[in-house]
N, C-alpha and C positions, 0 to 999 in steps of 0.2 A: 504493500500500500504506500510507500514511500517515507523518507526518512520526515521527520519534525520539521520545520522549515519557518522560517523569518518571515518578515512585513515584504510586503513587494514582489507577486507569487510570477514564478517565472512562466515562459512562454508553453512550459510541457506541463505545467499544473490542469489537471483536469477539472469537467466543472461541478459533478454530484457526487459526494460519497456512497454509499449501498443503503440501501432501507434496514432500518432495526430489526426488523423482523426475520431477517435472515439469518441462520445460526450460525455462529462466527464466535473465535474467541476474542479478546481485547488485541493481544496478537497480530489475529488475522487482519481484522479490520480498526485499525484504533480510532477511528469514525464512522460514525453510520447517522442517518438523518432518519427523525422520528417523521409522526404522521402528521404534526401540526407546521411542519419545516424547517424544527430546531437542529440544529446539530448537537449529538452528542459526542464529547471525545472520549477515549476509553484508554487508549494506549497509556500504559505509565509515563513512557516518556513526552508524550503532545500534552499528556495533563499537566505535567510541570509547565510545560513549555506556555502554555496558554495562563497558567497561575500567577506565571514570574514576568509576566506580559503584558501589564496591566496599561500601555500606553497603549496598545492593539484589543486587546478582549476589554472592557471596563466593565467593570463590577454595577457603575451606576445606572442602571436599568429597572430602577424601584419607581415608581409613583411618590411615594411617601419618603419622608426623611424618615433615612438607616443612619444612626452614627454609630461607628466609619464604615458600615460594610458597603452600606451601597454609597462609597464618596470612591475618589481617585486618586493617583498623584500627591499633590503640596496637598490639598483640604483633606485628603487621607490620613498623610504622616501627622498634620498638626492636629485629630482628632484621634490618632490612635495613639502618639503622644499621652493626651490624658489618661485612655484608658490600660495603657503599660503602665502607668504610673501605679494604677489602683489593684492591679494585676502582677505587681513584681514580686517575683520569687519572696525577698525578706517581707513582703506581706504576707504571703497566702502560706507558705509552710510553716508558719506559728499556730495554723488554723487545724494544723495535723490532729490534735489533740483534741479537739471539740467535736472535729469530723468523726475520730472513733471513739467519744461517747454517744453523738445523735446515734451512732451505726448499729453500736452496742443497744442501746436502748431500744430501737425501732425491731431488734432481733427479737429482744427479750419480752417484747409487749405482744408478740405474733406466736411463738415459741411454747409448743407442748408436746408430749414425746408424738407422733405417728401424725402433726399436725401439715395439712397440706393447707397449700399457700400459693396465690398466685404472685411469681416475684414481681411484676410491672406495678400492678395495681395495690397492693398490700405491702410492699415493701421497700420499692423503689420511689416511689413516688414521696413516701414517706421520708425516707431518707434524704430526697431532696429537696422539698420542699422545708424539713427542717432545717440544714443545711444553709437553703439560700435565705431565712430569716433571721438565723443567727449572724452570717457572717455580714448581711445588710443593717443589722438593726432594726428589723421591723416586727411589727407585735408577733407572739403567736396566737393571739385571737385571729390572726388574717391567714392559718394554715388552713383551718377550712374552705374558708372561699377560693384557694388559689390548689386544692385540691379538686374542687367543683371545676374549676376553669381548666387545668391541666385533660380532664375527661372530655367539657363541652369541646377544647381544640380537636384533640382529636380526632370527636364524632365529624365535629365541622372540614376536617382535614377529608377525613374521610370520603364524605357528602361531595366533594369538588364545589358545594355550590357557592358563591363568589357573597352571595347576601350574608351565610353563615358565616362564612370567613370573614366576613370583615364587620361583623356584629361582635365574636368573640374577640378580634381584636380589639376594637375600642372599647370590650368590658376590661382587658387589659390594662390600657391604655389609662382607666378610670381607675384603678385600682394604684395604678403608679403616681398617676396626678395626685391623688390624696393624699397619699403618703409626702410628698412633693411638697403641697401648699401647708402639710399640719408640720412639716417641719421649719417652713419659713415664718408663720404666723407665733409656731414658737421662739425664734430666732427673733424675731419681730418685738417679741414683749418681755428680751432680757434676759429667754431661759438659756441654762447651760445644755445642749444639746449632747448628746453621746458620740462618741469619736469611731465613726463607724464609715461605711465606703458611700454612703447614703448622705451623711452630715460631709464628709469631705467634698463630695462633687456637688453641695452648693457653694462652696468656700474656693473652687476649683476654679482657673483659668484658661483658656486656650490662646496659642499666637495668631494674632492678627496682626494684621501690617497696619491697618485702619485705625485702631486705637491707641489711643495713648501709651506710654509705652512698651507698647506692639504685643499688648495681652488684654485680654478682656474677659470679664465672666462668662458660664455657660447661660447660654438663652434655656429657659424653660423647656423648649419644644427636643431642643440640644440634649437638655439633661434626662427627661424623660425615656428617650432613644435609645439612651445610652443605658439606662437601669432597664428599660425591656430586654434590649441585645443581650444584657446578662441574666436574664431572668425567664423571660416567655419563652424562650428556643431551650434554655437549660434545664428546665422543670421536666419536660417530656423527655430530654434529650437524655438528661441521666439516668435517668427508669429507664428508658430502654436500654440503654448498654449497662447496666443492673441487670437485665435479662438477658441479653447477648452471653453475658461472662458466666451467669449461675446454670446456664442452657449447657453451656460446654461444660464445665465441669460434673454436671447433671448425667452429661454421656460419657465423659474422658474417666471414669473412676480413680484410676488411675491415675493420672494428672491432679486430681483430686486429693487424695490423700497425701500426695506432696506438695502441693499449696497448702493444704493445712496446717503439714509441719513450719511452713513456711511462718504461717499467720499468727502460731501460734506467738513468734516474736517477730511481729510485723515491722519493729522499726526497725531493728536489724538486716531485714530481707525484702527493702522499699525497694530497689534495682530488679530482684528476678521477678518477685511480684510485680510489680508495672510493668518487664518484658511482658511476662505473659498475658496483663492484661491488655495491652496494645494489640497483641496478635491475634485475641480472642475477638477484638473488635475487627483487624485485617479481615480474617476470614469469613465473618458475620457482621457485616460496617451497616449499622442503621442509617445511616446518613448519606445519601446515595450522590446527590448533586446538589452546585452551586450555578446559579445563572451568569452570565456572560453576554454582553453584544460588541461586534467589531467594529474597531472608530473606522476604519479603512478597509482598504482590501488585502488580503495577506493568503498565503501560502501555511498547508497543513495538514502535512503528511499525507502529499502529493497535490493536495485538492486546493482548485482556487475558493476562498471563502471569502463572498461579495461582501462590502462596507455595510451596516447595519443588521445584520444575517444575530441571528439569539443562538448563543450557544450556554451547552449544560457542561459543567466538568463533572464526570462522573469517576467520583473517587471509588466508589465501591468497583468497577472492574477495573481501573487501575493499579488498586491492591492484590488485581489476581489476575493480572498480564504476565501470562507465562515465560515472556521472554525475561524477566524478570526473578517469578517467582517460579519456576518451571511445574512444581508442583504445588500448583493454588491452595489446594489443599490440606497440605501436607502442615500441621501445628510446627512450627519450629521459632521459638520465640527469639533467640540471639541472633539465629542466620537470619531473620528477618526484619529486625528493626529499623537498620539503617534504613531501610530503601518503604518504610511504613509509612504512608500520608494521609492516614483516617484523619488527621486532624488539621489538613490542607498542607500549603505550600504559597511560597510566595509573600508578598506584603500582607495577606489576607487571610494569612496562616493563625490560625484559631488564639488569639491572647490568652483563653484560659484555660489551655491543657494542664497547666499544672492544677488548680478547683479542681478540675475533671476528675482529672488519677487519681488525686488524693478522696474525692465522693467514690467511686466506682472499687477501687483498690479495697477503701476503707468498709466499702457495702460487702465484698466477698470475702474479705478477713474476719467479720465482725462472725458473718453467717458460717466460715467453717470450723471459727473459732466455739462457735454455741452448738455444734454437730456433731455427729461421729457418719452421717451420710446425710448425702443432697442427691435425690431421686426424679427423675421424671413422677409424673404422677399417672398408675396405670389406666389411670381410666379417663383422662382427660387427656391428647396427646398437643403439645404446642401449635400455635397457629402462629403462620410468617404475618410480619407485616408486608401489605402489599407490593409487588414487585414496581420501579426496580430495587426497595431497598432489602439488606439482608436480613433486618431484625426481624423482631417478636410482637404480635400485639398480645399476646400472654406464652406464659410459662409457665404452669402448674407443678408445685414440685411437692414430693415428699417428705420433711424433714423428719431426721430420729437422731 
């Protein structure tokens, strides 16, 4: 299908990729063009290529302010700036320790000898939703509702229908504002507010050239964006890969009972633990694609790709393009790291993989640590979430 290839597609670039429908590996075809016209890329190496591309494919193809995913360029760096900031390692691994009490707890509250559990729904969800109000500072009287919303997305996701989807967003949307305005109104009348990543990003700045000098507070609509980005996409996003990892160890027994050794002193065994839980998500990536539209015309991987054309980066078969990983399948958590982008690539490369690992690591330590087995459950067998992604809409398991 021809090599990756740069801006400016030359005279022998052809002009259609193959239709999706055809069976092909990532491999064979590392493009193929869906039914509505998008281009998908699949090949590992076109995926980076288009990631790290961002003056050619741009991310800003949203309706709505995304801060930073859907920005570009200079408005990119000076908005992802902030959010590194609230995101840096000496922040978030101090958090290790609360992470495996919520984990601990969320086990211990489910937890009965022969008790079956579905982990999305019952566990994961739990986990992270407690997670993201402790390390935001936000009540936990507001678990519930953002439990109820985690479900409505879903269904709405589900639904395709564009009304749903964009009713549970602005329930979102509403839920962040308040939180927003009861913290300025406090701030407002004097109080000592909590030193949380919530209270910091109203006290936050961004570079402008325009302003005095050359920083300015976040706009409202700015700050908002920026607390869903971490929240509405993470709430679903960690439960499912809480299922992705408890599914594989559920079949791998084996695999199994040496993570548990592992778990058993988790701080000491944070490197092969997080190998393996990277890999677990390689081979079962919930998180299938990222949109893309081309500023220009350009060349890829053989094909001329006209100026404006919607592309998807679909990370899930680029984790399992065989010229890569030869055997897609095959669990091998060390040989496979390096070359692992479940969590992107590029400028747009996910800020908070570290949260991540330490929620998901922290959720499968906590569980094999309260176990002596993690089971399929026989009588309910897992259901995929819908293709193209890898994961789970449930995982029914046995615990003992």
């Amino acid at each position: 299908m021809g090599p990756v290839s740069e801006a400016h597609p030359s005279p022998e670039a052809t002009a259609l990729p193959p239709h999706a429908g055809l069976e092909t590996t990532p491999g064979e075809c590392p493009v193929v063009i869906l039914d509505d016209g998008t281009w998908a890329v699949r090949g590992h190496a076109d995926v980076l290529h288009v990631a790290t591309t961002p003056e050619v494919y741009s991310s800003a193809a949203r309706r709505h302010l995304h801060v930073p995913n859907g920005m570009d360029g200079e408005e990119h760096r000076r908005f992802r700036d902030v959010v590194d900031r609230h995101l840096d390692d000496t922040r978030i691994l101090p958090l290790a320790s609360m992470i495996t009490q919520v984990c601990d707890q969320a086990v211990a509250d489910l937890l009965e000898p022969g008790t079956v559990v579905e982990v999305l729904h019952d566990y994961g969800r739990q986990v992270a939703v407690r997670v993201q109000c402790r390390w935001l500072g936000w009540p936990e009287s507001l678990e519930g509702e953002l439990l109820d919303w985690i479900e409505a997305n879903f269904a709405a996701t589900r639904s395709g229908e564009a009304a749903r989807n964009a009713e549970v967003a602005a329930w979102f949307d509403r839920i962040v504002t308040d939180l927003v305005d009861d913290r300025r109104r406090r701030l407002a009348a004097g109080e000592d507010l909590p030193e949380d990543p919530t209270t910091g990003l109203l006290h936050d700045t961004v570079a402008d050239t325009a302003a005095p000098g050359g920083q300015r507070p976040l706009t409202d609509p700015e700050l908002v964006s920026i607390l869903r980005n971490w929240t509405a996409g993470d709430l679903g996003s960690i439960a499912a890969c809480i299922g992705v990892v408890v599914h594989h160890v559920a079949t791998h027994l084996e695999e199994q009972a040496r993570l548990r050794t592992l778990s058993g002193d988790e701080e000491h065994h944070t490197e092969e633990l997080d190998a393996a839980v990277d890999e677990m998500l390689r081979l079962n990536d919930p998180f299938p694609f990222n949109k893309r539209r081309t500023l220009q015309d350009a060349e890829l991987a053989g094909y001329r790709v006209p100026a404006g054309t919607a592309v998807v980066v679909n990370w899930t078969a680029a984790n399992r393009d065989e010229r890569v990983f030869p055997e897609p399948d095959a669990y091998r958590p060390a040989e496979h790291r390096a070359d692992n982008i479940v969590y992107g690539a590029g400028p747009h490369i996910c800020p908070g993989r570290v949260l991540s690992t330490l929620q998901i690591r922290g959720a499968l330590a906590a569980l094999l640590r309260a176990t002596t087995s993690v089971e399929l459950d026989p009588d309910r067998p897992p259901e995929r979430y819908p293709f193209p992604s890898r994961g789970f809409d449930t995982v029914p398991v046995v615990l003992r």
